[in-house]
BAKOL-16819 format. One record per atom (N, C-alpha, C): x, y, z. Coordinates in steps of 0.2 Angstrom, whole numbers, padded with zeros to 4 digits, always signed. Layout:
residues N
XYZ/...
This chain:
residues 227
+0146-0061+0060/+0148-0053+0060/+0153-0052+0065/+0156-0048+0063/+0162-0046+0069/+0162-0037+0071/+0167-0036+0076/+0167-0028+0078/+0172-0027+0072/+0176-0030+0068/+0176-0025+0059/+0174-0027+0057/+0166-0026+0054/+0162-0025+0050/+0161-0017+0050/+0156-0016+0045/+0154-0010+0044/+0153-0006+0049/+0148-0010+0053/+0145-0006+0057/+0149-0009+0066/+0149-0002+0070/+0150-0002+0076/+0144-0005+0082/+0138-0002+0078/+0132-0002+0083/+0127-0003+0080/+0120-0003+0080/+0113-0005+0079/+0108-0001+0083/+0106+0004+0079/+0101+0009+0082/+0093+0008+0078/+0089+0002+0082/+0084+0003+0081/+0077+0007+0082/+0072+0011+0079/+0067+0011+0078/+0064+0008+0085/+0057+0009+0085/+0053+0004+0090/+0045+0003+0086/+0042+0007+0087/+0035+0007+0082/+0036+0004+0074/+0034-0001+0074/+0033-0003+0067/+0039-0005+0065/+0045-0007+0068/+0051-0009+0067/+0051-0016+0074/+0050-0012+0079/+0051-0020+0083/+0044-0021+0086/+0038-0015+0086/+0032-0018+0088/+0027-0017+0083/+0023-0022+0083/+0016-0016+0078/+0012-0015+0083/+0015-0009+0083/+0010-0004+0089/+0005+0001+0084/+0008+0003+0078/+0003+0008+0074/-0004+0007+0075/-0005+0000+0072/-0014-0001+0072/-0018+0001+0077/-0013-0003+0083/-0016+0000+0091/-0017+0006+0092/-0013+0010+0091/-0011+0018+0094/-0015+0020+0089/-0017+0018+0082/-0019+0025+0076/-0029+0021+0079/-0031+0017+0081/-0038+0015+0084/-0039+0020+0088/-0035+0019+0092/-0038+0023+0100/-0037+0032+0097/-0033+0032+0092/-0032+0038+0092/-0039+0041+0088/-0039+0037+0083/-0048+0040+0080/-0052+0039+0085/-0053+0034+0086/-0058+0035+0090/-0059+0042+0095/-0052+0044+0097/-0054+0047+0102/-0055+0054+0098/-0052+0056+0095/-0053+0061+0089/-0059+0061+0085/-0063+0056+0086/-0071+0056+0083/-0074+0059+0091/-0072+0060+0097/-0075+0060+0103/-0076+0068+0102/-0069+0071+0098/-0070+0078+0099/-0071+0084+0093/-0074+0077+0088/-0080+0079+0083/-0074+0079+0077/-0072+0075+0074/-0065+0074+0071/-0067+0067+0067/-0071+0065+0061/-0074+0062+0059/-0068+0055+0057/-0062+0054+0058/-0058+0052+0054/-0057+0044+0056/-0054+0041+0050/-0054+0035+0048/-0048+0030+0049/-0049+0025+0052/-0042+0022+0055/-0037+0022+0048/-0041+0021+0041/-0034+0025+0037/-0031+0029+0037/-0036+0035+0037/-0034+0040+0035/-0029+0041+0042/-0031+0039+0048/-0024+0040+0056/-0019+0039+0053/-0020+0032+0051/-0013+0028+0049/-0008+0033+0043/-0013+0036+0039/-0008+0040+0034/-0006+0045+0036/-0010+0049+0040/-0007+0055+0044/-0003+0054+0048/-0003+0051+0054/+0003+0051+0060/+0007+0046+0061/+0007+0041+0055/+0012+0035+0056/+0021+0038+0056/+0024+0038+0060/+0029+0042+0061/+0029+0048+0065/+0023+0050+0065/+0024+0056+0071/+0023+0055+0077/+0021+0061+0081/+0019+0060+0090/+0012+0066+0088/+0007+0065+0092/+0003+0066+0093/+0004+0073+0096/+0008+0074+0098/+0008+0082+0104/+0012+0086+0096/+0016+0083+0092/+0020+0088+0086/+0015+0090+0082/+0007+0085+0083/+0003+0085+0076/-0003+0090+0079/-0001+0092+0086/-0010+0096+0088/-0011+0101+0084/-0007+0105+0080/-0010+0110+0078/-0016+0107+0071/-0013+0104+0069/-0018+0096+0064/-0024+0098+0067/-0022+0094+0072/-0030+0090+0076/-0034+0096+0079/-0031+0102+0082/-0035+0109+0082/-0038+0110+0077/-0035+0111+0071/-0039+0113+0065/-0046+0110+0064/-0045+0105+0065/-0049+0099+0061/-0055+0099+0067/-0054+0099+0074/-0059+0101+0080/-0059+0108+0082/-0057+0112+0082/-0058+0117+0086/-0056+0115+0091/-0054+0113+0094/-0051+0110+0103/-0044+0112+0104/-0041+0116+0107/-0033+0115+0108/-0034+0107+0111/-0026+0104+0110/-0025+0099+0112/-0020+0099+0120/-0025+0097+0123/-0023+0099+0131/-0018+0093+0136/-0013+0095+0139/-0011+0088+0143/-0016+0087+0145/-0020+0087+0146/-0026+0082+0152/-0028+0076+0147/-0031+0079+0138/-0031+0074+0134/-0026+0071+0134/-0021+0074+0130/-0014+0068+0129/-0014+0063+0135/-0014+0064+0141/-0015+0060+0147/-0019+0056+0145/-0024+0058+0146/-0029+0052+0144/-0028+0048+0138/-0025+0050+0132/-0026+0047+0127/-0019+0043+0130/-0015+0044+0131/-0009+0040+0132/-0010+0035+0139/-0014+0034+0141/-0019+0030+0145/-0022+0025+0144/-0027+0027+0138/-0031+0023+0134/-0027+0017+0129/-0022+0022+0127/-0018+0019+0122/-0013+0014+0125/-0009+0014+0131/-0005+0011+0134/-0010+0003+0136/-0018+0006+0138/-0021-0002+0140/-0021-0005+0134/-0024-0002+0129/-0023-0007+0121/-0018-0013+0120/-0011-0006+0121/-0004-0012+0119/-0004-0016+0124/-0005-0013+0130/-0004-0019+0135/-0009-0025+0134/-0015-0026+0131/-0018-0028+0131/-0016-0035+0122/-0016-0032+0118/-0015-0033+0113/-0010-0032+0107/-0002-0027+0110/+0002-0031+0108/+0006-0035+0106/+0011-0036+0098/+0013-0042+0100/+0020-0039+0095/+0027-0043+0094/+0032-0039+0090/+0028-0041+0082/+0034-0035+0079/+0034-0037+0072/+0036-0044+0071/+0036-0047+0064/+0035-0054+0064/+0044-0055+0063/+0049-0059+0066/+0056-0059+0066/+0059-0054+0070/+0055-0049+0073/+0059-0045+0076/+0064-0048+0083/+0062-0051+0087/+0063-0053+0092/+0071-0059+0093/+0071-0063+0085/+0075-0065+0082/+0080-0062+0080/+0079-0057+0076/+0084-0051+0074/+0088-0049+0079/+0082-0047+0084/+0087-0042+0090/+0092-0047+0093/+0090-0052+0096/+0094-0058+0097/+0101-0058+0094/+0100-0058+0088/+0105-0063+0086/+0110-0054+0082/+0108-0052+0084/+0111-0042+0082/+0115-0040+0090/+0113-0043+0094/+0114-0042+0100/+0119-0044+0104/+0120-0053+0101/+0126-0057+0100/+0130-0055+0097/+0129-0053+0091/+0135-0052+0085/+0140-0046+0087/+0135-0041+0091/+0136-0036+0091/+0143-0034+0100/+0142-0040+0104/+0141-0039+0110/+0139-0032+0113/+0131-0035+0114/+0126-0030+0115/+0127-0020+0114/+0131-0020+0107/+0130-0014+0105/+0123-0014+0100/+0118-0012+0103/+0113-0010+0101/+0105-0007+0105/+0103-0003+0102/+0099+0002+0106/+0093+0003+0102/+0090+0006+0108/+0081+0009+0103/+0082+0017+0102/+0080+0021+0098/+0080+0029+0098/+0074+0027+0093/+0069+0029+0099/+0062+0030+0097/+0061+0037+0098/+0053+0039+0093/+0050+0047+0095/+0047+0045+0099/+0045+0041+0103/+0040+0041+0107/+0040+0040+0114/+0038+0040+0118/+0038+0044+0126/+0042+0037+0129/+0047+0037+0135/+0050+0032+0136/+0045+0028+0139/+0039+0029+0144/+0035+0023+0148/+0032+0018+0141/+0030+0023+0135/+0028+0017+0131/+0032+0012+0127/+0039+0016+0126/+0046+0012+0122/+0046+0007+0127/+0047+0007+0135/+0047-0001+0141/+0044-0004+0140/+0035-0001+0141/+0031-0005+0139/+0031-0009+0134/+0031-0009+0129/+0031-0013+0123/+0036-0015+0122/+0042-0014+0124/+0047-0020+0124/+0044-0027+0130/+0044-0024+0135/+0043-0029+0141/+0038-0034+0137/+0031-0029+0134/+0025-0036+0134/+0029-0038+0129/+0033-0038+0123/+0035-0043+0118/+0041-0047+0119/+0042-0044+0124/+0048-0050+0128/+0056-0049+0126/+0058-0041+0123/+0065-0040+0119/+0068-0036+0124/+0064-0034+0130/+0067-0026+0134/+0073-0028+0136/+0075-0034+0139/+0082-0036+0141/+0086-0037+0139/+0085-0036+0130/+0092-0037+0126/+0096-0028+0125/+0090-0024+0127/+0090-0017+0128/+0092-0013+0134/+0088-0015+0139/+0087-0011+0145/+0088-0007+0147/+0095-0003+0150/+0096+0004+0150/+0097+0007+0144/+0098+0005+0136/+0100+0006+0133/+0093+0009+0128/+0091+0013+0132/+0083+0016+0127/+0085+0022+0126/+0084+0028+0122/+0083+0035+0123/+0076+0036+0118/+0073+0042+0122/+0069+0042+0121/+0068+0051+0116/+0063+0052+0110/+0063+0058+0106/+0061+0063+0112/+0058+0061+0115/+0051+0064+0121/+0058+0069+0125/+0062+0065+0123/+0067+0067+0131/+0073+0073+0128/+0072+0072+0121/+0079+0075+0116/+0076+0085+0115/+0080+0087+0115/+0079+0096+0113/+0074+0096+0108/+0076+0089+0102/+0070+0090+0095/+0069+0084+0093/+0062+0081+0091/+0060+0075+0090/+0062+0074+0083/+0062+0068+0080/+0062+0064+0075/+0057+0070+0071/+0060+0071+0063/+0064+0069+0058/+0072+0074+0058/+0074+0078+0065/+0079+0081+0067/+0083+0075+0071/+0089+0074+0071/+0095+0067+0072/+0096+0066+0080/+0093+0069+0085/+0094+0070+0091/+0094+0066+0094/+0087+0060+0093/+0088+0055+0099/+0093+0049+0095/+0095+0050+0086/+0099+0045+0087/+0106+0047+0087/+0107+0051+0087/+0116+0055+0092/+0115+0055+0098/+0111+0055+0102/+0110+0053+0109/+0110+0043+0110/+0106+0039+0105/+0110+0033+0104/+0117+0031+0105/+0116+0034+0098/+0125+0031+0098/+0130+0033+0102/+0130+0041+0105/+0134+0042+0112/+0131+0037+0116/+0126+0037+0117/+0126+0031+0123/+0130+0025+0124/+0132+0023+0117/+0134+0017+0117/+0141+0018+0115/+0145+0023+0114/+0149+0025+0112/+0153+0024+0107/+0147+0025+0101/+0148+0023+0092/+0149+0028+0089/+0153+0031+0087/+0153+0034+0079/+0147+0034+0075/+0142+0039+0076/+0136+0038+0072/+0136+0038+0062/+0145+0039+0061/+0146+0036+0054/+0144+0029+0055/+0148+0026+0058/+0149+0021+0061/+0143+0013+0062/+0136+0019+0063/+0130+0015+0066/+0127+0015+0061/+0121+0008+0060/+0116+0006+0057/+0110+0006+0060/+0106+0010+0057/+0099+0013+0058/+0092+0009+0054/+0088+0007+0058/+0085+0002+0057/+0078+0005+0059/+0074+0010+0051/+0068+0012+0053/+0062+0008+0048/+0057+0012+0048/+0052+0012+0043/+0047+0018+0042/+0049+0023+0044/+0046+0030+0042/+0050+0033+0039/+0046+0038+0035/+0050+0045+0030/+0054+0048+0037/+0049+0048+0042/+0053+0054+0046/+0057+0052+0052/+0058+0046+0052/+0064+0041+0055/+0070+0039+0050/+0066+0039+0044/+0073+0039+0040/+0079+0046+0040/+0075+0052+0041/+0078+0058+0039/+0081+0059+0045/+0081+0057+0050/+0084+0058+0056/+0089+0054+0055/+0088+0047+0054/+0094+0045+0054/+0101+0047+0049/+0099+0048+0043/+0101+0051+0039/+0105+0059+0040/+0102+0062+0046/+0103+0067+0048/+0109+0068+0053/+0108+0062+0055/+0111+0058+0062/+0119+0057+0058/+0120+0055+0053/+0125+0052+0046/+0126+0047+0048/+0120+0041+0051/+0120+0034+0051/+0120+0034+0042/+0119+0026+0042/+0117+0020+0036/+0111+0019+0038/+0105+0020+0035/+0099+0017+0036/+0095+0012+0034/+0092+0005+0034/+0092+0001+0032/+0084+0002+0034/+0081+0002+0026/+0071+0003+0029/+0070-0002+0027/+0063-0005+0035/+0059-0010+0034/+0053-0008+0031/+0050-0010+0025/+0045-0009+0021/+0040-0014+0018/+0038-0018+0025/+0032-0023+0021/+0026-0019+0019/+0020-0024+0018/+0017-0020+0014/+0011-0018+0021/+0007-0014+0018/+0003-0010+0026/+0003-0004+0023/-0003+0000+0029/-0004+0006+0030/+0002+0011+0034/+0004+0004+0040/+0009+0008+0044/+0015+0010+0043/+0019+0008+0036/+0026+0009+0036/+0026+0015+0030/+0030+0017+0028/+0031+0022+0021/+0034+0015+0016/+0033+0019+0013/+0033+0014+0005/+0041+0014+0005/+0042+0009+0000/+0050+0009+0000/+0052+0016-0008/+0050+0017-0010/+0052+0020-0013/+0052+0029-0008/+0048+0028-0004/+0048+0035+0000/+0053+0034+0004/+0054+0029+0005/+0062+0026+0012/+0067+0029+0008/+0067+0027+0002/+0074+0027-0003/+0074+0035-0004/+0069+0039-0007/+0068+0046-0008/+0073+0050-0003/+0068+0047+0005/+0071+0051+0011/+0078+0050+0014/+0082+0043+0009/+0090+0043+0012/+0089+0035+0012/+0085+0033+0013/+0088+0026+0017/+0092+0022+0010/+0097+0019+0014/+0106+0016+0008/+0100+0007+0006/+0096+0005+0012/+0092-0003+0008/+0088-0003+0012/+0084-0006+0008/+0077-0006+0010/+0076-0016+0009/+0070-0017+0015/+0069-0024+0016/+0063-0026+0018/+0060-0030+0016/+0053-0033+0020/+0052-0036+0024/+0057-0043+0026/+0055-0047+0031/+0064-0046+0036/+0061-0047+0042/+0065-0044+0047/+0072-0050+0050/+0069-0055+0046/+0074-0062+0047/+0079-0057+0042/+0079-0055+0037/+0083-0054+0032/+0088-0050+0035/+0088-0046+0043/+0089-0040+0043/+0098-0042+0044/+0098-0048+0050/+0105-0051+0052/+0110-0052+0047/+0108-0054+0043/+0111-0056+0033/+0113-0047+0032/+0110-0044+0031/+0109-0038+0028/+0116-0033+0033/+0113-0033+0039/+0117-0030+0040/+0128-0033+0040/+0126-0041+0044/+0134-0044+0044/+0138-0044+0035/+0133-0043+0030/+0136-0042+0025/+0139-0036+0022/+0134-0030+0028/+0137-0021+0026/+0134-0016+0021/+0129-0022+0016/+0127-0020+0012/+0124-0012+0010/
């Protein structure tokens, strides 16, 4: 691949695109939401929140408890949740490979523009061993005017990197990562193995994304080709 190719830059995802963090985060998450009488099922987590934040979805979890959802919880749950990853994270299966070799092709134009809080986008790069290929180059939803499925942290990517968001390849696996990206007027390329924590590929294709792919080796090929 070369800098004329299709693409200028490489804007990935983090949950479920370079870490499987879902199972971790939607565990701790029932569970602690059965603590505050909220009977719910590590499926049924997974089908609710895969793609959101936890602080978007309180009015949800009020309902379902009666409890406003207070920073003292989210502290703590983002607490409980970070010993987990650190504990038992590991990457998606090729991701580390991909970033690599995207990284090279790219001369390190590429980036994370996750929804999720920046201490845990480090951490789970660091434990997986890819944050170096990244480093400064994180933005975080947490940190943007409006979280994911609105295009904010990935037009805050691409400025970072100083790419033409026509220009960028967006590499998610949620409905509401694809829409941002799509929002963003990236190219979206969704990853859709099979699982609870991704959106189906036909939901990927619904919410904009231009291809859809299962295995993450594939992803080098896919993109140097522009398809």
């Amino acid at each position: 691949m070369t800098r004329t190719s299709c693409f200028d830059a490489i804007l990935f995802d983090c949950d479920g695109v370079l870490v499987d963090s879902e199972p971790i985060t939607h565990r701790v998450l029932a569970a602690m939401l059965a603590e505050q009488g909220w009977a719910i099922s590590l499926e049924e987590a997974s089908r609710t929140f895969t793609g959101k934040t936890v602080r978007d979805e309180s009015a949800r979890i009020t309902q379902h408890t009666g409890k406003p959802v207070t920073d003292e919880w989210l502290t703590e749950f983002w607490q409980r949740r970070n010993a987990a990853l650190e504990a038992e994270l590991v990457e998606v299966p090729g991701a580390g490979r991909a970033v690599q070799a995207l990284h090279q092709a790219l001369d390190g134009r590429i980036a994370v523009a996750s929804g999720a809080d920046r201490g845990k986008v480090e951490l789970q790069l660091r434990k997986t061993g890819i944050f170096d290929y990244f480093q400064e180059r994180i933005c975080s939803g947490h940190e943007q005017a409006r979280n994911k499925p609105y295009p904010d942290v990935y037009l805050a990517a691409a400025k970072l990197l100083g790419a033409d968001p026509a220009r960028c390849a967006v590499v998610e696996d949620t409905v509401t990562g694809t829409r941002a990206g799509v929002a963003a007027g990236a190219t979206v390329f969704g990853y859709s193995p099979a699982g609870l924590n991704h959106s189906a590929a036909q939901e990927l294709r619904d919410a904009g994304a231009r291809h859809i792919f299962q295995d993450m080796a594939e992803l080098p090929g896919l993109i140097a080709a522009g398809i």
